[in-house]
N, CA, C and O atoms as CSV, one atom per row, in Angstrom:
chain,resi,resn,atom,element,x,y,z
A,1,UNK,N,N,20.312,9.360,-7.160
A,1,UNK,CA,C,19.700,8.597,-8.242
A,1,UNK,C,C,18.270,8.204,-7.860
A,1,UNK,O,O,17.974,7.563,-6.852
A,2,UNK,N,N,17.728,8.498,-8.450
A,2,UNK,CA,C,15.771,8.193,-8.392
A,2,UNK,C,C,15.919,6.423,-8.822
A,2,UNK,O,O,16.567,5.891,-9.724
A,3,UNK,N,N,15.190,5.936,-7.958
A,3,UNK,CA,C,14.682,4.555,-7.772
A,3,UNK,C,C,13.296,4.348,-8.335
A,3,UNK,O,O,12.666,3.500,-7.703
A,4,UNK,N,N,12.880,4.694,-8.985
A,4,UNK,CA,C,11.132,4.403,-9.713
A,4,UNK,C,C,11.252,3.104,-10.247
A,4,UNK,O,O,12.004,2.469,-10.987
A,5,UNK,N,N,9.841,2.895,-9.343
A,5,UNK,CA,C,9.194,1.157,-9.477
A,5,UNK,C,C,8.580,1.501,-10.910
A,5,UNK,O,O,8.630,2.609,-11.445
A,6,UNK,N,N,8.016,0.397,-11.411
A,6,UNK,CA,C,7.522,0.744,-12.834
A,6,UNK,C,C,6.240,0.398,-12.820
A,6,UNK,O,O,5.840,-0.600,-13.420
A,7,UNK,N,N,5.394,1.253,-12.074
A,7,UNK,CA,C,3.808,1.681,-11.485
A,7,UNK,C,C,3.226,1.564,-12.513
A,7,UNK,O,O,2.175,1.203,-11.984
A,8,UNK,N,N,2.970,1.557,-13.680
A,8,UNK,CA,C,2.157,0.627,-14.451
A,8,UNK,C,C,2.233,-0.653,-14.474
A,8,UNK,O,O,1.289,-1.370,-14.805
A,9,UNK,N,N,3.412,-1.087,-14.111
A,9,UNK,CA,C,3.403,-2.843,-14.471
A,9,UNK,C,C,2.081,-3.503,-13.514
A,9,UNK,O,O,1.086,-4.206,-13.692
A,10,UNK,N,N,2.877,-2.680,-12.239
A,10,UNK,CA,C,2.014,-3.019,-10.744
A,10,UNK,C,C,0.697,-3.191,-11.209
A,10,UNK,O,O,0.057,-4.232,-11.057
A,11,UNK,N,N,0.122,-1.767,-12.002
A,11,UNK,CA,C,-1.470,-1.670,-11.944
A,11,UNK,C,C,-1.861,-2.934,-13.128
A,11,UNK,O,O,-2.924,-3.555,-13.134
A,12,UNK,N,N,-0.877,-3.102,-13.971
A,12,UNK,CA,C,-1.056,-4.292,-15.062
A,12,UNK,C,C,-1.544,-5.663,-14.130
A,12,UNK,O,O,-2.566,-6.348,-14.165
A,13,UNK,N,N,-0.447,-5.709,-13.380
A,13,UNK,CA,C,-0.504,-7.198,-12.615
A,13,UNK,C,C,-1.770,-7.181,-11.506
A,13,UNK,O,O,-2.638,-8.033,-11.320
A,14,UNK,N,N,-1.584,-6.113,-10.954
A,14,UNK,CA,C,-3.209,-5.896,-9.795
A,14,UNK,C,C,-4.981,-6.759,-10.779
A,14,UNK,O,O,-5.891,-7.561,-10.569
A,15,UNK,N,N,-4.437,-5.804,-11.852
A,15,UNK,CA,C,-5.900,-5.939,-12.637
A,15,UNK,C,C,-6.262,-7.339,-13.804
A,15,UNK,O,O,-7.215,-7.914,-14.330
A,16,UNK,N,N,-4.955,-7.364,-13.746
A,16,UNK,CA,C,-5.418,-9.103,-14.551
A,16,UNK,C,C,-4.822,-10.140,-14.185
A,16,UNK,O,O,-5.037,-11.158,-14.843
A,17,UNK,N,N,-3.741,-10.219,-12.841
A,17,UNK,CA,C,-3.384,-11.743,-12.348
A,17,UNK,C,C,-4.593,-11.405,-11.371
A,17,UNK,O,O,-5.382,-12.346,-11.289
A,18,UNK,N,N,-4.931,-10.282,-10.605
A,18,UNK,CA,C,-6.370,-10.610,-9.596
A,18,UNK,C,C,-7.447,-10.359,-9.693
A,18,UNK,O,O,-8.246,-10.467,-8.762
A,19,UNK,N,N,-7.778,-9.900,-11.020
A,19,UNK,CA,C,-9.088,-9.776,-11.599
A,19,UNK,C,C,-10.440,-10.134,-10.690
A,19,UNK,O,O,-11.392,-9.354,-10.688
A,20,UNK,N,N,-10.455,-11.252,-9.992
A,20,UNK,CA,C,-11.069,-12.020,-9.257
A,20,UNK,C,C,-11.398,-10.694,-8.206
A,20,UNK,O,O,-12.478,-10.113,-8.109
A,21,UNK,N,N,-10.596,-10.507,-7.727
A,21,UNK,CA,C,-10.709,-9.629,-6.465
A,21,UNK,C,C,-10.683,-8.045,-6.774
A,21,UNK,O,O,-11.308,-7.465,-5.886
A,22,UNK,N,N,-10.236,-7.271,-7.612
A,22,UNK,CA,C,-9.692,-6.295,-7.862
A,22,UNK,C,C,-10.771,-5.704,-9.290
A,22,UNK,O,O,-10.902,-6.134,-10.436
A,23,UNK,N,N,-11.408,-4.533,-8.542
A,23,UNK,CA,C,-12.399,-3.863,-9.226
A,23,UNK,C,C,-11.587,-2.842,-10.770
A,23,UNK,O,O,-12.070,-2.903,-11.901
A,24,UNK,N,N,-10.694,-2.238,-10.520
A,24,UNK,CA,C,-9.875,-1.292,-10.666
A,24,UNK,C,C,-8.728,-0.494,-10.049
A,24,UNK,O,O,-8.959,0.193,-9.054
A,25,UNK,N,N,-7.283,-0.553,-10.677
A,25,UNK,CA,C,-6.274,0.248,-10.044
A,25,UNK,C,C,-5.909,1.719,-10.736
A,25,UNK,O,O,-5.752,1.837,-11.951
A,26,UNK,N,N,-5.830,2.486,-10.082
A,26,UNK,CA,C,-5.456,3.290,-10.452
A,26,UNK,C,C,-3.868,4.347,-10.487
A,26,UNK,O,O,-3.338,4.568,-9.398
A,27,UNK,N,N,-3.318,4.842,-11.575
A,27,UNK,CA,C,-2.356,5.335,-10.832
A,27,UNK,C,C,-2.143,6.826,-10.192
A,27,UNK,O,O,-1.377,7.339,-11.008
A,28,UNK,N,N,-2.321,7.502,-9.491
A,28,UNK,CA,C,-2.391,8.789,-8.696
A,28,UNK,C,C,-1.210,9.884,-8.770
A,28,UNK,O,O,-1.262,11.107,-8.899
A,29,UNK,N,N,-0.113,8.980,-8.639
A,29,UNK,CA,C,1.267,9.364,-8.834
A,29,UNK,C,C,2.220,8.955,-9.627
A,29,UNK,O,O,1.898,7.953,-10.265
A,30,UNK,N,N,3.351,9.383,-9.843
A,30,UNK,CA,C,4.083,8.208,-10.510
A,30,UNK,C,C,4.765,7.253,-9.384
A,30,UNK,O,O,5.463,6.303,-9.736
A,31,UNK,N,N,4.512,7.574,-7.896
A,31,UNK,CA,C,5.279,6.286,-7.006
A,31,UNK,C,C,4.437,5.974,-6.243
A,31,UNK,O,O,4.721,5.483,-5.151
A,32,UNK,N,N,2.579,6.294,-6.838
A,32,UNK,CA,C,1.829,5.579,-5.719
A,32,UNK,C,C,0.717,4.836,-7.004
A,32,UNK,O,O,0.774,4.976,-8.225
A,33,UNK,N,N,0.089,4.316,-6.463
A,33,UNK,CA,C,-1.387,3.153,-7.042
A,33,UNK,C,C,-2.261,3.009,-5.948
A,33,UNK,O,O,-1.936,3.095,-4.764
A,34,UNK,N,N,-3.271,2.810,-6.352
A,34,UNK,CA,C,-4.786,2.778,-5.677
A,34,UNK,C,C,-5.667,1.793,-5.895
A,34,UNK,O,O,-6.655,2.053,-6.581
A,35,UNK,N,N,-5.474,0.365,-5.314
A,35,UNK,CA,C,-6.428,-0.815,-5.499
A,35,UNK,C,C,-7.319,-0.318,-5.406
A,35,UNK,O,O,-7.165,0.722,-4.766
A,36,UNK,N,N,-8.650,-0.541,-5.829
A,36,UNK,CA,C,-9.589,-0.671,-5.579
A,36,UNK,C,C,-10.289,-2.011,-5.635
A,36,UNK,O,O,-10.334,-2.688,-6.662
A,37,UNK,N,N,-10.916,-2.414,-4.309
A,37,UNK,CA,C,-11.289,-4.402,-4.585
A,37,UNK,C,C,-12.667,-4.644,-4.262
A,37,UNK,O,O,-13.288,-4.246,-3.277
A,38,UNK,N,N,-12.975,-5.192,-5.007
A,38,UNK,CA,C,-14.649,-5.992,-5.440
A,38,UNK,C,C,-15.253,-5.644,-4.067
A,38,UNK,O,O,-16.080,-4.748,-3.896
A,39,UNK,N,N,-14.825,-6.332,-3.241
A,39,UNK,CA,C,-15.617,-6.130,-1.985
A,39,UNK,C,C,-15.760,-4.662,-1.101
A,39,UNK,O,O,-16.359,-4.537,-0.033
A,40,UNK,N,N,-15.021,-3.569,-1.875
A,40,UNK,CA,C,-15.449,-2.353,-0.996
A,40,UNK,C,C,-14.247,-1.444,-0.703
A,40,UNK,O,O,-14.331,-0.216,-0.742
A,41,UNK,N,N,-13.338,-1.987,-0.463
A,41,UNK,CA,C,-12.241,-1.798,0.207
A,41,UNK,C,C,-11.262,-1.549,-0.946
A,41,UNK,O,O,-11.484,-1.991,-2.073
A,42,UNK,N,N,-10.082,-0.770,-0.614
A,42,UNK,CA,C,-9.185,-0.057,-1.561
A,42,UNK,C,C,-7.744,-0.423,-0.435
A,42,UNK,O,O,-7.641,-0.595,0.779
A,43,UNK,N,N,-6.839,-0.420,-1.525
A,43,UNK,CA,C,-5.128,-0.918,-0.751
A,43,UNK,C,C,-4.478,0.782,-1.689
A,43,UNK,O,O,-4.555,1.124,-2.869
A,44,UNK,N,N,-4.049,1.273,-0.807
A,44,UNK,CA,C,-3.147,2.414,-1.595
A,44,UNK,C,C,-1.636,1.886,-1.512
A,44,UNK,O,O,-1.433,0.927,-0.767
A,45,UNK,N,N,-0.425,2.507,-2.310
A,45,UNK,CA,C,0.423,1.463,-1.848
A,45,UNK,C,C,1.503,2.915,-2.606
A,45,UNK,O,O,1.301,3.735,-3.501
A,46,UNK,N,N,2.776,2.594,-1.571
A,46,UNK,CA,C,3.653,4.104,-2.395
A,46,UNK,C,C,4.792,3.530,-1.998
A,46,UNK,O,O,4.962,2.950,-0.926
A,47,UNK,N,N,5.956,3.761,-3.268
A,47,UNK,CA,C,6.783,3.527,-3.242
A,47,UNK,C,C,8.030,4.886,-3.322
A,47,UNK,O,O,7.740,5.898,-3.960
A,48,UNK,N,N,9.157,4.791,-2.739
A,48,UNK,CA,C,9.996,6.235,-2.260
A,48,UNK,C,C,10.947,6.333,-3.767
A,48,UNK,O,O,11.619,5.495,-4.368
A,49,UNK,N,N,10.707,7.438,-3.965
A,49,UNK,CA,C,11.873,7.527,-5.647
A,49,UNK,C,C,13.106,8.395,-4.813
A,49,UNK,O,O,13.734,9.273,-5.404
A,50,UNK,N,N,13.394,8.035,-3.308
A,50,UNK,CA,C,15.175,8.727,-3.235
A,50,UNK,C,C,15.433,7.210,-1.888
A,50,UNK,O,O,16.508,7.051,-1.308
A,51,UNK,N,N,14.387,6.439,-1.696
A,51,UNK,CA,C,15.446,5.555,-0.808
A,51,UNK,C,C,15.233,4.236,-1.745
A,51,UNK,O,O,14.321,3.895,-2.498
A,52,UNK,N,N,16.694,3.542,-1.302
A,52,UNK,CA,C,15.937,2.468,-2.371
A,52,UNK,C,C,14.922,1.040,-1.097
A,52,UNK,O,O,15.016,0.841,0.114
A,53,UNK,N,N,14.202,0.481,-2.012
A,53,UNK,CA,C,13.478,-0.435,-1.255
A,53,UNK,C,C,12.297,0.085,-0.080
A,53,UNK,O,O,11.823,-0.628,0.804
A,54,UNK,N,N,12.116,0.902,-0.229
A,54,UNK,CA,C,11.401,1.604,0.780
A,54,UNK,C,C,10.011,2.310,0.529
A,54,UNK,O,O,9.935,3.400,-0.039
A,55,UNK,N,N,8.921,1.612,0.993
A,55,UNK,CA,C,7.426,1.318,0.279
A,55,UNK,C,C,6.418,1.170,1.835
A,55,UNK,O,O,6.727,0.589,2.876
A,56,UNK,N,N,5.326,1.823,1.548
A,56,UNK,CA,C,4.313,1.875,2.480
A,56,UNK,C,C,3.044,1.371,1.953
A,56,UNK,O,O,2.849,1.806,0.818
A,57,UNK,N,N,2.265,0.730,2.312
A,57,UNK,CA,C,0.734,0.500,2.103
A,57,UNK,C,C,-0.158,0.813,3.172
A,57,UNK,O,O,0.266,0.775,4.326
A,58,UNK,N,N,-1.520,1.165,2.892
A,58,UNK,CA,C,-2.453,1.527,3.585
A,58,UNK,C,C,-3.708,0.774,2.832
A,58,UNK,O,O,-3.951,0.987,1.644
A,59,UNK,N,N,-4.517,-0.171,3.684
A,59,UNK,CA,C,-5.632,-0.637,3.128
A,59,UNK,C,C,-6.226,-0.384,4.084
A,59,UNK,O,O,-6.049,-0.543,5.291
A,60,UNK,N,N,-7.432,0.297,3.082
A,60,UNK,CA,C,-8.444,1.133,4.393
A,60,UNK,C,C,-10.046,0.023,3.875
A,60,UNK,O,O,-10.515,-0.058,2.740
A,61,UNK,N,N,-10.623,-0.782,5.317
A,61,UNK,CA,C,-11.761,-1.204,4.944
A,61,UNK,C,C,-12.887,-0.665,6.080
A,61,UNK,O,O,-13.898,-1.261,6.452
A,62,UNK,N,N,-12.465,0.449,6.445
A,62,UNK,CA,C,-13.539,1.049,7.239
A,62,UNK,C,C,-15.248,1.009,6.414
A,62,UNK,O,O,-16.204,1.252,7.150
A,63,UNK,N,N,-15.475,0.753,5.178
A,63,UNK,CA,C,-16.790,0.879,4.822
A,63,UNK,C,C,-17.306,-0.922,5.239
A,63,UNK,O,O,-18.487,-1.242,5.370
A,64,UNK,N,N,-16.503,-1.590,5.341
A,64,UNK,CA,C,-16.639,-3.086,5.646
A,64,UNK,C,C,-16.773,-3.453,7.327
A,64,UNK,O,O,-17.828,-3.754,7.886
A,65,UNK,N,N,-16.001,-3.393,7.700
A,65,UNK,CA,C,-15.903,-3.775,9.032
A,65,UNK,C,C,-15.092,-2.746,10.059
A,65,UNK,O,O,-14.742,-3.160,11.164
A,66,UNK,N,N,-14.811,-1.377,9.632
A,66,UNK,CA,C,-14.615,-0.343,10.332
A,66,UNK,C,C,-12.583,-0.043,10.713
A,66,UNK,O,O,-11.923,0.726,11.412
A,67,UNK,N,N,-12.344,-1.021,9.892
A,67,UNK,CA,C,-10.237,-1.339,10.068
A,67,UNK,C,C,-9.856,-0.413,9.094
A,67,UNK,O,O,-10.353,0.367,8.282
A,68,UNK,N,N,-8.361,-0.965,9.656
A,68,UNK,CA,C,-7.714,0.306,8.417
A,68,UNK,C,C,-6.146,-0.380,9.091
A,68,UNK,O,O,-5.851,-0.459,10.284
A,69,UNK,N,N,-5.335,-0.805,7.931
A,69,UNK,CA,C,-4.146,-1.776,8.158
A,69,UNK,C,C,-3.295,-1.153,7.126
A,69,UNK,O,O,-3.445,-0.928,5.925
A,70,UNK,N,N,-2.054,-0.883,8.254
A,70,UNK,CA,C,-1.029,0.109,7.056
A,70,UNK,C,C,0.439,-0.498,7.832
A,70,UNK,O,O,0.564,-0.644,9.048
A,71,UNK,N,N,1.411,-0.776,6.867
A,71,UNK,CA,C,2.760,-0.831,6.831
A,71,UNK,C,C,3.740,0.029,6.322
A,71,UNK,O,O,3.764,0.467,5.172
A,72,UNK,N,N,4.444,0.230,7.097
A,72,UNK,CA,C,5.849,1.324,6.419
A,72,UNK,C,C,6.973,0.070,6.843
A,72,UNK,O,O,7.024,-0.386,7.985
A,73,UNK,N,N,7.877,-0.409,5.692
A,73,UNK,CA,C,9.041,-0.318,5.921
A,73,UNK,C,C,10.092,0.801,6.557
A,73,UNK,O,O,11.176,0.475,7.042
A,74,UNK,N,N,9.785,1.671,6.510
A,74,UNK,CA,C,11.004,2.713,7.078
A,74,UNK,C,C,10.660,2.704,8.655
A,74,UNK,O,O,9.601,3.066,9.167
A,75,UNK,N,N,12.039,2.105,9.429
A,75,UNK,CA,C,12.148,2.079,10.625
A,75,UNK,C,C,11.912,3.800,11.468
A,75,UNK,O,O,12.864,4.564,11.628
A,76,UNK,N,N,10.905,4.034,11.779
A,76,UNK,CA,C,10.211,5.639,12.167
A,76,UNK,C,C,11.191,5.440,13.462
A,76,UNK,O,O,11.364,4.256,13.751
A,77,UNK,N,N,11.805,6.312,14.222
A,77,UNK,CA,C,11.691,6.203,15.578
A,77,UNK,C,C,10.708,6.401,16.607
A,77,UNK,O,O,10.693,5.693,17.614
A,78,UNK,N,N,9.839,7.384,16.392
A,78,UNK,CA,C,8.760,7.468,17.062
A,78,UNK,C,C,8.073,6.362,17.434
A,78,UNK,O,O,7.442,6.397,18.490
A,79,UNK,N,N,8.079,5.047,16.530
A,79,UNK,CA,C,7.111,3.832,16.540
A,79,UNK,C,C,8.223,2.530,17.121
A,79,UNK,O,O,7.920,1.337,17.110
A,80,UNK,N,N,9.612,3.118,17.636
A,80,UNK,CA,C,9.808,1.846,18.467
A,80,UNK,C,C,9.403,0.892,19.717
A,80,UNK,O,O,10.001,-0.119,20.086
A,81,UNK,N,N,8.092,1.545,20.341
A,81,UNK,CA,C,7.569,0.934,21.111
A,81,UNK,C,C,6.569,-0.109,21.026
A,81,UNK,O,O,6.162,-0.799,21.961
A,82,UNK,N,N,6.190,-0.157,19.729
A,82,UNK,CA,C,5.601,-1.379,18.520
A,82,UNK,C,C,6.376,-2.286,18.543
A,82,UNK,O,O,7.593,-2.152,18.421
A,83,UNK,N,N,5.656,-3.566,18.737
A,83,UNK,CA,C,6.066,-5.076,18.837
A,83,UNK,C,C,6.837,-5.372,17.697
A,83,UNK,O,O,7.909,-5.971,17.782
A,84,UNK,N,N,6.211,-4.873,16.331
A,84,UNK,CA,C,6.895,-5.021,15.385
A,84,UNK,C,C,7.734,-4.048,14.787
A,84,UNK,O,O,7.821,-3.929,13.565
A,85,UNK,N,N,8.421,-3.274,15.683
A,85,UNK,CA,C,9.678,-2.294,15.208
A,85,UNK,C,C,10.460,-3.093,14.600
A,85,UNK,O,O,10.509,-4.234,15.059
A,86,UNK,N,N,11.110,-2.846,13.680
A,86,UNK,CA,C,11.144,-1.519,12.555
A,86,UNK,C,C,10.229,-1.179,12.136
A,86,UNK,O,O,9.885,0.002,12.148
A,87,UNK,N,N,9.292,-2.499,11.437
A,87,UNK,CA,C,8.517,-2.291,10.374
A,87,UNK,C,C,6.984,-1.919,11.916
A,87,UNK,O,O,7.010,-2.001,13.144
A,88,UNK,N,N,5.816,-1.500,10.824
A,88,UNK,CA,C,4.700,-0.549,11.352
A,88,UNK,C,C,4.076,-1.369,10.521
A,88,UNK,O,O,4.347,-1.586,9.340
A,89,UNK,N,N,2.813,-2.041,11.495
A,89,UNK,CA,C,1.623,-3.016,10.995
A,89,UNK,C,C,0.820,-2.625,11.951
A,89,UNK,O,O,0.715,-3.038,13.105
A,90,UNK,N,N,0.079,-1.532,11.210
A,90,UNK,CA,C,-1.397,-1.443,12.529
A,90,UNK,C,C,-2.321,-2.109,11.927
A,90,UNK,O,O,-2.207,-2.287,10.714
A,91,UNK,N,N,-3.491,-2.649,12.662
A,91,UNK,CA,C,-5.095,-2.693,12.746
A,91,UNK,C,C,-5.300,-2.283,13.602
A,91,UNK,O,O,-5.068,-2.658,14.751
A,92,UNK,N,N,-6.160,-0.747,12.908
A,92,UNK,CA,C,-7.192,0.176,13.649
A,92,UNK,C,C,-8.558,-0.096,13.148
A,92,UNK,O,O,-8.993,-0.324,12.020
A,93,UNK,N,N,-9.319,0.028,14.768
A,93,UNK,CA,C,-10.552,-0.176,14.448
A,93,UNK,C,C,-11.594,0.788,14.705
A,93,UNK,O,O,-12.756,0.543,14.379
């Protein structure tokens, strides 16, 4: 059974509860969206249509201060040597 988030609502709520911050969202896929925010910087964000609950983000502000900060819920094995196993929270700089 396919799990689809309802990726317009998201881009609904991105663009007018944060208006303030949030230049334009876009949608790319039907299980991904693409912040784009006032200050430069963009949040991509994807959600899985075969697991349920299971969603990654990547906000890349390398044009700002040179980072790039991404989370996966899905416990990787490769990444159990991360403080925060299961979950994957880098800042790269």
């Amino acid at each position: 059974m396919m799990n689809q988030v309802n990726i317009k609502r998201l881009r609904e709520i991105a663009e007018v509860e944060f208006s303030d911050i949030v230049k334009e969202a876009m949608i790319s896929d039907v299980n991904e969206l693409r912040i784009m925010l006032k200050e430069g910087s963009f949040i991509d964000i994807w959600f899985s249509l075969k697991l349920v609950e299971r969603y990654s983000y990547h906000w890349e502000r390398r044009a700002i201060d040179g980072t790039v900060y991404r989370h996966d819920n899905a416990p990787h094995r490769r990444w159990n040597r991360v403080t925060t196993f299961p979950k994957f929270l880098v800042g790269v700089k």
